[in-house]
Gaussian input, Z-matrix of N, CA and C with variables (Angstrom, degrees):
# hf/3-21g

backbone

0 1
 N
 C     1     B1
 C     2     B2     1     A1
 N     3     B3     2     A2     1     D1
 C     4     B4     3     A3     2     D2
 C     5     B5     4     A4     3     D3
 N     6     B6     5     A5     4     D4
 C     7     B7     6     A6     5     D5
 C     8     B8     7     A7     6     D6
 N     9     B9     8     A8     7     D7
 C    10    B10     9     A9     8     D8
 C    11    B11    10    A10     9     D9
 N    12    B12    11    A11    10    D10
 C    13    B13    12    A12    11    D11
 C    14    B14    13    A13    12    D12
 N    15    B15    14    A14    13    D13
 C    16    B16    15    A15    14    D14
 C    17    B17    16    A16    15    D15
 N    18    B18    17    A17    16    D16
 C    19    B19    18    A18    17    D17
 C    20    B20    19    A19    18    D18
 N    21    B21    20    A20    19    D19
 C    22    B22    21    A21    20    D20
 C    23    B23    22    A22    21    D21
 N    24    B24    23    A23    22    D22
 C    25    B25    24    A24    23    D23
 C    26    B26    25    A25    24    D24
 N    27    B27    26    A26    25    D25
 C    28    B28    27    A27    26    D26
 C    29    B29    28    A28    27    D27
 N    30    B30    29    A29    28    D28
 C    31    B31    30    A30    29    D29
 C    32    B32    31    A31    30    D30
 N    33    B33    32    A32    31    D31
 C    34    B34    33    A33    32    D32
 C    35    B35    34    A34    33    D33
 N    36    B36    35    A35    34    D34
 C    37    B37    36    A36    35    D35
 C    38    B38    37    A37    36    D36
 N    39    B39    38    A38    37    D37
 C    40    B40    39    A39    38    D38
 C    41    B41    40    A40    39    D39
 N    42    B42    41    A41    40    D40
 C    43    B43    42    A42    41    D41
 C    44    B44    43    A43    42    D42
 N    45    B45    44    A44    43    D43
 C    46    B46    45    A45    44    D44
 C    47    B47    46    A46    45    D45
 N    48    B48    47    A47    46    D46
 C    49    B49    48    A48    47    D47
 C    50    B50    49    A49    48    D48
 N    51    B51    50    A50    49    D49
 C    52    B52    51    A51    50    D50
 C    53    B53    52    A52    51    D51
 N    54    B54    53    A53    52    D52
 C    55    B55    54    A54    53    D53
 C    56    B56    55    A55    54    D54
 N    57    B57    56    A56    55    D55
 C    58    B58    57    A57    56    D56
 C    59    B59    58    A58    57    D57
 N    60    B60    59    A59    58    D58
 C    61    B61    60    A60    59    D59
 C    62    B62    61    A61    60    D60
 N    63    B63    62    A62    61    D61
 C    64    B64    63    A63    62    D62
 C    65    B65    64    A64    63    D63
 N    66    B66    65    A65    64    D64
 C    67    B67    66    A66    65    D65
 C    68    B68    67    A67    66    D66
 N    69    B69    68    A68    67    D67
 C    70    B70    69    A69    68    D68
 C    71    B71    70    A70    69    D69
 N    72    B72    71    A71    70    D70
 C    73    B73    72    A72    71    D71
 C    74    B74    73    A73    72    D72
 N    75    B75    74    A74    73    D73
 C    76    B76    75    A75    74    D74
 C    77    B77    76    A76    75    D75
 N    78    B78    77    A77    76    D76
 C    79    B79    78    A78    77    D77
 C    80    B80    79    A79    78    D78
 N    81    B81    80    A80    79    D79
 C    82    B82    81    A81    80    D80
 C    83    B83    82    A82    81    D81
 N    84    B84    83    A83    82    D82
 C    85    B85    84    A84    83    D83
 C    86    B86    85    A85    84    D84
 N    87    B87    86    A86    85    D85
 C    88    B88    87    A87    86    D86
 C    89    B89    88    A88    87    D87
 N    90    B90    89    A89    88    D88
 C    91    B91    90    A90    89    D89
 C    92    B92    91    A91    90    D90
 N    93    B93    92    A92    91    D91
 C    94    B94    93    A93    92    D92
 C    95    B95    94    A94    93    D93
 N    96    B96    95    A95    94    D94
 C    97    B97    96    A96    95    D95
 C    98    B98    97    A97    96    D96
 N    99    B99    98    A98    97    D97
 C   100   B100    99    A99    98    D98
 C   101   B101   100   A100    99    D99
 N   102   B102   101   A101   100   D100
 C   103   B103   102   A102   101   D101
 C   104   B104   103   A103   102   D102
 N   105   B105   104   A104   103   D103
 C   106   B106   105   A105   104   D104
 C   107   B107   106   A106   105   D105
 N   108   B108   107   A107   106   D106
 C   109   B109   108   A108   107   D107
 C   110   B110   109   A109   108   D108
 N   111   B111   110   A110   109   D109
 C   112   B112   111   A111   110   D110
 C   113   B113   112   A112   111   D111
 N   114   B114   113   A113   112   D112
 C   115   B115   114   A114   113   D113
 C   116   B116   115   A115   114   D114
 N   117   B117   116   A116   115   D115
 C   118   B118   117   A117   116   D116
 C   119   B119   118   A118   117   D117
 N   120   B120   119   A119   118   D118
 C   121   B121   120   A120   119   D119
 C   122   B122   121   A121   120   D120
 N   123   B123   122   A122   121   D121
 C   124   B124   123   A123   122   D122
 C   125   B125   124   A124   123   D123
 N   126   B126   125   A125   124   D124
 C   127   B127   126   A126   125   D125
 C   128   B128   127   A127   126   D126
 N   129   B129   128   A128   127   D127
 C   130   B130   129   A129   128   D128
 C   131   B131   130   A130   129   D129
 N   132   B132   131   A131   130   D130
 C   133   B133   132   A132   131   D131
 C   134   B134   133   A133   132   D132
 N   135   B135   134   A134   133   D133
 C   136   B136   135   A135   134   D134
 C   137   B137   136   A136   135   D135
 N   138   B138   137   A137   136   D136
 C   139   B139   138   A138   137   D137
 C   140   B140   139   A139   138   D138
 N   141   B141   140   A140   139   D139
 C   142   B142   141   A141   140   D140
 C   143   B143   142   A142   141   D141
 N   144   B144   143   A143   142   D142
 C   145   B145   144   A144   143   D143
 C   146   B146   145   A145   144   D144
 N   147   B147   146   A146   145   D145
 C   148   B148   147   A147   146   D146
 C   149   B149   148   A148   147   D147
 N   150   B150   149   A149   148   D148
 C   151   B151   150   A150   149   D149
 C   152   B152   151   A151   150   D150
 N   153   B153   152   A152   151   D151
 C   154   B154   153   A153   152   D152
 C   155   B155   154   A154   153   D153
 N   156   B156   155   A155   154   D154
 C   157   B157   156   A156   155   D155
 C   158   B158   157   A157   156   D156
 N   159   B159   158   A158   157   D157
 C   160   B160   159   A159   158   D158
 C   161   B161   160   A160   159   D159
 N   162   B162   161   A161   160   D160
 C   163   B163   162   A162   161   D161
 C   164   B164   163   A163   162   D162
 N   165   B165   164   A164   163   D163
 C   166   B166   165   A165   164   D164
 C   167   B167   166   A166   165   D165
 N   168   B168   167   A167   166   D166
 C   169   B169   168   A168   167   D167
 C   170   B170   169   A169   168   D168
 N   171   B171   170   A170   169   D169
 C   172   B172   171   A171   170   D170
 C   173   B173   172   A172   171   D171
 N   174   B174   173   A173   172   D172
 C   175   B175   174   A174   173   D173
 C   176   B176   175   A175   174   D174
 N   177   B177   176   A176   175   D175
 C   178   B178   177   A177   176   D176
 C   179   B179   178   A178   177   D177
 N   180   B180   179   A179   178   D178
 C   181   B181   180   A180   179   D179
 C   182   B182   181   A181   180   D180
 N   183   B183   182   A182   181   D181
 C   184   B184   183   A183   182   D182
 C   185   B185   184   A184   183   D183
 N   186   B186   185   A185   184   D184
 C   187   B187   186   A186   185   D185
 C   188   B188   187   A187   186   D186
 N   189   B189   188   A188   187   D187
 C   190   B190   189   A189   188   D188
 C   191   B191   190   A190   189   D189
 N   192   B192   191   A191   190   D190
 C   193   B193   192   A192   191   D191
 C   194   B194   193   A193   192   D192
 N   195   B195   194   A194   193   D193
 C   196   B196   195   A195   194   D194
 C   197   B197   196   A196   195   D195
 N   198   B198   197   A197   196   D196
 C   199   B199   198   A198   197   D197
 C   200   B200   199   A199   198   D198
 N   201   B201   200   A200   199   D199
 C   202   B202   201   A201   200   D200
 C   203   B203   202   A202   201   D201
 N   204   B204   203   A203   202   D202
 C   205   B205   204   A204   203   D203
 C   206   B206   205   A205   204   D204
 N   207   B207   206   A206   205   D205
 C   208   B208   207   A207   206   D206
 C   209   B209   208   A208   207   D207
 N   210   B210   209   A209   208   D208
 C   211   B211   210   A210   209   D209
 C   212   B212   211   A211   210   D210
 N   213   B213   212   A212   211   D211
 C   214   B214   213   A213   212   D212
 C   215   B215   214   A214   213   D213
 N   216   B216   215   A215   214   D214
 C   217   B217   216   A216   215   D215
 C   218   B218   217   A217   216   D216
 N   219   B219   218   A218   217   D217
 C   220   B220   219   A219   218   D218
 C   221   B221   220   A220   219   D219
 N   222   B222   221   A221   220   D220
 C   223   B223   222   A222   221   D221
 C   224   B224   223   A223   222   D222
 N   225   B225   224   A224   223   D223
 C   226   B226   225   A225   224   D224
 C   227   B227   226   A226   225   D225
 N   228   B228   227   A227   226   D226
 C   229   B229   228   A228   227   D227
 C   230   B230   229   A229   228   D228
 N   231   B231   230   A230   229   D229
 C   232   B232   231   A231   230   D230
 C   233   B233   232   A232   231   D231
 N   234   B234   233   A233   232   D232
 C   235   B235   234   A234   233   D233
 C   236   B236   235   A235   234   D234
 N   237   B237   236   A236   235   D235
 C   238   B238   237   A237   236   D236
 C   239   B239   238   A238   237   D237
 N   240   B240   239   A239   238   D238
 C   241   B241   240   A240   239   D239
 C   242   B242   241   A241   240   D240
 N   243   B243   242   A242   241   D241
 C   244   B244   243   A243   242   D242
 C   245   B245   244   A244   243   D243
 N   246   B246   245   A245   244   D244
 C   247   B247   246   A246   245   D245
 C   248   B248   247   A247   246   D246
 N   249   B249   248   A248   247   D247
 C   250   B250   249   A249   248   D248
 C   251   B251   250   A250   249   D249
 N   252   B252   251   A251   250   D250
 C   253   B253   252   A252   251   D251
 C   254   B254   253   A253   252   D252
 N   255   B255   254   A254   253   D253
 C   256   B256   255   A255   254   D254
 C   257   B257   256   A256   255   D255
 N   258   B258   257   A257   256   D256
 C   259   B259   258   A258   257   D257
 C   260   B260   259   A259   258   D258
 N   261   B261   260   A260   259   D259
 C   262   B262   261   A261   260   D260
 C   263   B263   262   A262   261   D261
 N   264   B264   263   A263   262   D262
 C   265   B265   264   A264   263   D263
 C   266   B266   265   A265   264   D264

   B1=1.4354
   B2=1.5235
   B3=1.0840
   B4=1.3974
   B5=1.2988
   B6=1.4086
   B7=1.7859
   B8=1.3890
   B9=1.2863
   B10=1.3898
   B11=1.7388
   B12=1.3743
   B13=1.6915
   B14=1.4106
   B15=1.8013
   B16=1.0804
   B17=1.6542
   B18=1.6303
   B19=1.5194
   B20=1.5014
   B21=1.6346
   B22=1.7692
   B23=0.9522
   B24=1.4777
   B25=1.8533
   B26=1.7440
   B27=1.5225
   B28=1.6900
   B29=1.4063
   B30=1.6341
   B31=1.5948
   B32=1.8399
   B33=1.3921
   B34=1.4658
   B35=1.8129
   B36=1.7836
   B37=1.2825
   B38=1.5243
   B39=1.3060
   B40=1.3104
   B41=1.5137
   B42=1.0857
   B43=1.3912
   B44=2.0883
   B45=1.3240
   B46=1.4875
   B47=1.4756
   B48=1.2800
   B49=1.6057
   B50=1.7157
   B51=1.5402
   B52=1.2499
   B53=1.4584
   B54=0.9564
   B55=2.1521
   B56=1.6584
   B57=1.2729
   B58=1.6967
   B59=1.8348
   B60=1.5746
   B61=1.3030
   B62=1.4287
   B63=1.2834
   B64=1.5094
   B65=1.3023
   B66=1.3101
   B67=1.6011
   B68=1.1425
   B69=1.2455
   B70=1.7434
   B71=1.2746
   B72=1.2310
   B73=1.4512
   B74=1.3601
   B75=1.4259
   B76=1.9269
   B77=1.0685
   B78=1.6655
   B79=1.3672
   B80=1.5864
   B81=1.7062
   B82=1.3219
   B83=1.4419
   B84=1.5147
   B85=1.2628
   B86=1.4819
   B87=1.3035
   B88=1.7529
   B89=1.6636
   B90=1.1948
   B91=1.4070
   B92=2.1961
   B93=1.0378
   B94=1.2398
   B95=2.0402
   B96=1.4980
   B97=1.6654
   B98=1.2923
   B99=2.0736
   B100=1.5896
   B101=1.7810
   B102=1.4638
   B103=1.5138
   B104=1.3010
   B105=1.3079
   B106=1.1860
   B107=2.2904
   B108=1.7151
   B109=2.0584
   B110=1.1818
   B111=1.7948
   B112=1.3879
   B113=1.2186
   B114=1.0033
   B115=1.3209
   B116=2.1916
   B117=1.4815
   B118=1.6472
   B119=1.6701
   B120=1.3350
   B121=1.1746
   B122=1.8461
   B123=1.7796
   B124=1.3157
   B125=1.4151
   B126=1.7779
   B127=1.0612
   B128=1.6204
   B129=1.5213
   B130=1.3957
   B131=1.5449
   B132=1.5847
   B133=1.3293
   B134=1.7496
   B135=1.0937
   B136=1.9346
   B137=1.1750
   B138=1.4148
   B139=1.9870
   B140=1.6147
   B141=1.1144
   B142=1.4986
   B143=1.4849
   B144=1.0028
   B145=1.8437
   B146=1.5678
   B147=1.2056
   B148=1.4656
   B149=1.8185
   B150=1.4199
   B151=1.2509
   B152=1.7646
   B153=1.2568
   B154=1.2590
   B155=1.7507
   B156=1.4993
   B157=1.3509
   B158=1.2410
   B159=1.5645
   B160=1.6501
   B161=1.3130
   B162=1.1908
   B163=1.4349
   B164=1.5093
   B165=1.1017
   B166=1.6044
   B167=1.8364
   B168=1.5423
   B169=1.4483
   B170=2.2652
   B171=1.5014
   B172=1.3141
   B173=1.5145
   B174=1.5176
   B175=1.6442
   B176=1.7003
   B177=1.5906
   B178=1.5156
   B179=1.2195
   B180=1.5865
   B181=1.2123
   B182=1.6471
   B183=1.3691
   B184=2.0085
   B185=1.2925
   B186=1.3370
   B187=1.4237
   B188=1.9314
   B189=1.2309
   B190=1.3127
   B191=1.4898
   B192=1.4195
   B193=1.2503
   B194=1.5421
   B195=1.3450
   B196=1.2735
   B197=1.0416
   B198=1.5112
   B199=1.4835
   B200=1.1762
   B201=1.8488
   B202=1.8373
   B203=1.7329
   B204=1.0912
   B205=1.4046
   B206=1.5285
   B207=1.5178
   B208=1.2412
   B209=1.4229
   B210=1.5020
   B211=1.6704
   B212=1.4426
   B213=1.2815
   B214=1.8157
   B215=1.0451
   B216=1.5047
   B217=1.2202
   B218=1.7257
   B219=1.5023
   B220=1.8032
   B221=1.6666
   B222=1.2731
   B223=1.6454
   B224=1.7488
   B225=1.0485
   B226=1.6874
   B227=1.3467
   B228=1.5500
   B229=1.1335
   B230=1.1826
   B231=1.4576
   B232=1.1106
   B233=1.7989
   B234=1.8083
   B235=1.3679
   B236=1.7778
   B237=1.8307
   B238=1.9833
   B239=1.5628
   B240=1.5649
   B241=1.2778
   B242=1.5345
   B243=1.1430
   B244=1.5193
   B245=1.6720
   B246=1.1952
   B247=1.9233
   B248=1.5660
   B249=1.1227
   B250=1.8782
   B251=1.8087
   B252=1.6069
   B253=1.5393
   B254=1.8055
   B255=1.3961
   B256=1.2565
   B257=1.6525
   B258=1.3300
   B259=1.1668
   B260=1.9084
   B261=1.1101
   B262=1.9431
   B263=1.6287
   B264=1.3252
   B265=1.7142
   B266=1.9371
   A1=111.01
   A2=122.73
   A3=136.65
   A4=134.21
   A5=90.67
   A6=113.13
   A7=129.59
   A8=105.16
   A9=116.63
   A10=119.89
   A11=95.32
   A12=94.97
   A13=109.28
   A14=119.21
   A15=97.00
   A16=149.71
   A17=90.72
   A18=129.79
   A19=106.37
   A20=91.24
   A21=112.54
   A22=116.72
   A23=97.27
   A24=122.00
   A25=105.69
   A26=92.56
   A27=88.16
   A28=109.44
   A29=113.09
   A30=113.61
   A31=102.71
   A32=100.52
   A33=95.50
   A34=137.83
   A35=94.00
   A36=70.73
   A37=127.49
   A38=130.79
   A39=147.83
   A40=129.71
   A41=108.91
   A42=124.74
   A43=89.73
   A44=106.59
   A45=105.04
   A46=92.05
   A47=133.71
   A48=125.49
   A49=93.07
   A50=109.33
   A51=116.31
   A52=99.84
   A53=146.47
   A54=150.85
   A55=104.29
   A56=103.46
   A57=112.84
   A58=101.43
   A59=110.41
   A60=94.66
   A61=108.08
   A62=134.45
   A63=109.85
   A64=133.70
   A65=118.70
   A66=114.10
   A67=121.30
   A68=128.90
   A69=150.41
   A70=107.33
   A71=127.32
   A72=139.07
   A73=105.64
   A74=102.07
   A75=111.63
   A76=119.85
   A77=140.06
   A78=142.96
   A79=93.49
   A80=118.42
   A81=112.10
   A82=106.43
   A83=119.86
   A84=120.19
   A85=135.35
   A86=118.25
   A87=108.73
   A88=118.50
   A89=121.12
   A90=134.05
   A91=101.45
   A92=125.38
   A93=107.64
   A94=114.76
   A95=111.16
   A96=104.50
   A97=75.81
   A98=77.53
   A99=111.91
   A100=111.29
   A101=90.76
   A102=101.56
   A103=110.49
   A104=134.33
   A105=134.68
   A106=108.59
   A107=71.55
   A108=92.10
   A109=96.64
   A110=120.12
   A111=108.10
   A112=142.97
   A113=146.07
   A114=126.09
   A115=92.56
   A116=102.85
   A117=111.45
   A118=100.33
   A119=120.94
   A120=128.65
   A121=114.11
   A122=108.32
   A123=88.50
   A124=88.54
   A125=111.55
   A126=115.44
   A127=115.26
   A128=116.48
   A129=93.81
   A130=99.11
   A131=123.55
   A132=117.54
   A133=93.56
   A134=103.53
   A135=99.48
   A136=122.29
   A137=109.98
   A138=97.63
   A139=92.44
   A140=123.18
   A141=127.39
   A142=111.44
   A143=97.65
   A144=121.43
   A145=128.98
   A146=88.02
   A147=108.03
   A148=122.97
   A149=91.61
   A150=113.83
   A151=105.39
   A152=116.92
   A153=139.85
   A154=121.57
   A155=126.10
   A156=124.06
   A157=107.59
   A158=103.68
   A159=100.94
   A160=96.42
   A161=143.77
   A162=118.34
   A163=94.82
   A164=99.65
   A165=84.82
   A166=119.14
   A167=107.97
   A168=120.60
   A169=104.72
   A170=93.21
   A171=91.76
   A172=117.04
   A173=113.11
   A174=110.96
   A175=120.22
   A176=99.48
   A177=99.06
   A178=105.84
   A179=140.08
   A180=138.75
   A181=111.60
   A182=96.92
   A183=94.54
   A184=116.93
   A185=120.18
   A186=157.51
   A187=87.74
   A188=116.40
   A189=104.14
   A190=101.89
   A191=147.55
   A192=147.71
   A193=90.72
   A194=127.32
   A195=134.97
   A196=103.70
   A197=123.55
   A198=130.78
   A199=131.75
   A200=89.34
   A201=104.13
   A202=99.38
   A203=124.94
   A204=123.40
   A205=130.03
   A206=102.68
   A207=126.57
   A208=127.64
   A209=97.02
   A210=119.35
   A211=116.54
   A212=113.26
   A213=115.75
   A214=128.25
   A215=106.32
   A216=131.30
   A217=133.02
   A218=85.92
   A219=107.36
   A220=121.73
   A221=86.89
   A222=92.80
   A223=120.72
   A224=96.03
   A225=96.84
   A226=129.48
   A227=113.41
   A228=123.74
   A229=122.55
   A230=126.70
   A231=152.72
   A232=113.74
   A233=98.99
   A234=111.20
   A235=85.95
   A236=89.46
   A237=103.83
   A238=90.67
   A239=119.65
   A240=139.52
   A241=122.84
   A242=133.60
   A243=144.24
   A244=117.96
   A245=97.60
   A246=80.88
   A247=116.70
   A248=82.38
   A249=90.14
   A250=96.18
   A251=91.63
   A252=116.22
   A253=87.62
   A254=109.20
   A255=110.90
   A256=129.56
   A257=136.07
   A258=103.63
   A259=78.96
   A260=97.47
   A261=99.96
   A262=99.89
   A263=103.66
   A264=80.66
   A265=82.57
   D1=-16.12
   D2=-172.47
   D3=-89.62
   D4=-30.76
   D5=145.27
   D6=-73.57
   D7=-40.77
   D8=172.83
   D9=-65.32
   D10=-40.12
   D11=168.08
   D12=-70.48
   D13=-31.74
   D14=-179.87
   D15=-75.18
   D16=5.31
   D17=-158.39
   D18=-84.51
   D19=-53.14
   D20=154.31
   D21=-24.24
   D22=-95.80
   D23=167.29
   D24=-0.08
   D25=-61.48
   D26=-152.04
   D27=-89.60
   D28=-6.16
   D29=178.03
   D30=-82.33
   D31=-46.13
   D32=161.07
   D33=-37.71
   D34=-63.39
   D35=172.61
   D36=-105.24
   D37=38.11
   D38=97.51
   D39=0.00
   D40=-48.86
   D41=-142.97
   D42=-115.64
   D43=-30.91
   D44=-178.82
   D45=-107.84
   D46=36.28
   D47=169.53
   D48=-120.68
   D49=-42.27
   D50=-177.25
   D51=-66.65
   D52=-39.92
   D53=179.11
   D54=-63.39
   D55=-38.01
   D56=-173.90
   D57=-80.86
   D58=-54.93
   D59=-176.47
   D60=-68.21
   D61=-45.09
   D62=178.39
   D63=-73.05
   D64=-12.49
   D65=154.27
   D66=-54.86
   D67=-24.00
   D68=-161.70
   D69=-94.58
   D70=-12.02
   D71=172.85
   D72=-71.48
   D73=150.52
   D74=167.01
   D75=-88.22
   D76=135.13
   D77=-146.72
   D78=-56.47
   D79=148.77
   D80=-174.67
   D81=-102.02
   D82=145.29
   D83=-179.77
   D84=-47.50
   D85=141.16
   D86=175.18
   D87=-56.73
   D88=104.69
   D89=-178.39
   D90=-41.02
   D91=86.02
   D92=-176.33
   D93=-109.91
   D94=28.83
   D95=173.96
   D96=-118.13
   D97=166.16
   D98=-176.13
   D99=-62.39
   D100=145.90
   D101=172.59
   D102=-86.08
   D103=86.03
   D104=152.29
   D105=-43.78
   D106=130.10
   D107=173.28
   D108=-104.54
   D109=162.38
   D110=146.39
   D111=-78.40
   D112=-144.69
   D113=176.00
   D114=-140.73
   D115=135.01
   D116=-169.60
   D117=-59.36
   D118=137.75
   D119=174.17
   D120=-62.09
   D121=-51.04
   D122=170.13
   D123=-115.02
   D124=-174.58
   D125=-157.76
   D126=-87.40
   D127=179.26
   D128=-163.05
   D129=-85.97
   D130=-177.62
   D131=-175.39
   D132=-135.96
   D133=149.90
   D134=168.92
   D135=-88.25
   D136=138.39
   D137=-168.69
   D138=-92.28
   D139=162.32
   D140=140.04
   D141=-46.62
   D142=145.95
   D143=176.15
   D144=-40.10
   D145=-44.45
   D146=176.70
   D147=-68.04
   D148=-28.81
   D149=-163.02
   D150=-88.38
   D151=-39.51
   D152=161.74
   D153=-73.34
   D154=12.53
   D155=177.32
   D156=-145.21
   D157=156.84
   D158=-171.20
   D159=-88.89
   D160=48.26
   D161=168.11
   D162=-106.83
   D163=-63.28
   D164=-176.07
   D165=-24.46
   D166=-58.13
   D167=-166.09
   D168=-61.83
   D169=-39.62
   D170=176.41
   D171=-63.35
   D172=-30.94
   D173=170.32
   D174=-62.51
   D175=-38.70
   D176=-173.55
   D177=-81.81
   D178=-9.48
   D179=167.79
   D180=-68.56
   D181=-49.02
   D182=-178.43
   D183=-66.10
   D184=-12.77
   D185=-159.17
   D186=-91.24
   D187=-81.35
   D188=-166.79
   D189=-72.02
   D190=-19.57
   D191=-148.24
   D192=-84.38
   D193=-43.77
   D194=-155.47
   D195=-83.77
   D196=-34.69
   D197=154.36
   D198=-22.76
   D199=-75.74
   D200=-167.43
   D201=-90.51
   D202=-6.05
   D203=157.29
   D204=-73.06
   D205=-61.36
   D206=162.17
   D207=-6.74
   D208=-71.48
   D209=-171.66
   D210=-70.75
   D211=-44.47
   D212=149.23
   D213=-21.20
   D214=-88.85
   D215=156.26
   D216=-7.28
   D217=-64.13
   D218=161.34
   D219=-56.81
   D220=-52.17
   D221=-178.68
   D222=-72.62
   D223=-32.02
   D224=151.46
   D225=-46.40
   D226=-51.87
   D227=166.04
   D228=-46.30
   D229=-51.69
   D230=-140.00
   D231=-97.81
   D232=-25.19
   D233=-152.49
   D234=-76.10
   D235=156.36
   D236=174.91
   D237=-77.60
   D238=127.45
   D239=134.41
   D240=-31.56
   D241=165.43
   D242=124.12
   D243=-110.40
   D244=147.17
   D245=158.18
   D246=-99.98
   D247=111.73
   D248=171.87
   D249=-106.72
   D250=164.40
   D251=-153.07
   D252=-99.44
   D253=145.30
   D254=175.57
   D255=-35.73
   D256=-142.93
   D257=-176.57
   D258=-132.57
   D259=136.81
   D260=174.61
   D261=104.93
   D262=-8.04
   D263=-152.79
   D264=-107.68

């Protein structure tokens, strides 16, 4: 545990040397040359529609969520009980 706090320790104050030195900086200049991009090695291709929007991906996500959630969920419902007696008593 003693290492582990000490790991803390040092990401912490790390982390308030890094806040101190950049406040301590002089306002940084307005960036004013061109932004060179690269240019795509092969050329670009057009996706279909579907393939390019989150709806599709947001359906197949609620789609598996309901899945691997789902079945839990159910089986909880579903599971045989006992009656057990409170706990102490």
């Amino acid at each position: 545990m003693i290492f582990g706090g000490l790991v803390l320790l040092g990401s912490a104050g790390l982390f308030v040397y890094n806040l101190v030195k950049t406040q301590m900086q002089p306002a940084a200049e307005a960036f004013t040359a061109q932004i060179e991009y690269a240019e795509p090695i092969h050329p670009v291709k057009q996706l279909p529609e579907f393939l390019n929007d989150f709806g599709l991906w947001n359906k197949v996500i609620a789609v598996l969520m309901a899945i691997s959630f789902g079945v839990p969920i159910l089986q909880f419902f579903f599971m045989q009980t006992f009656g057990s007696s409170a706990w102490g008593y």
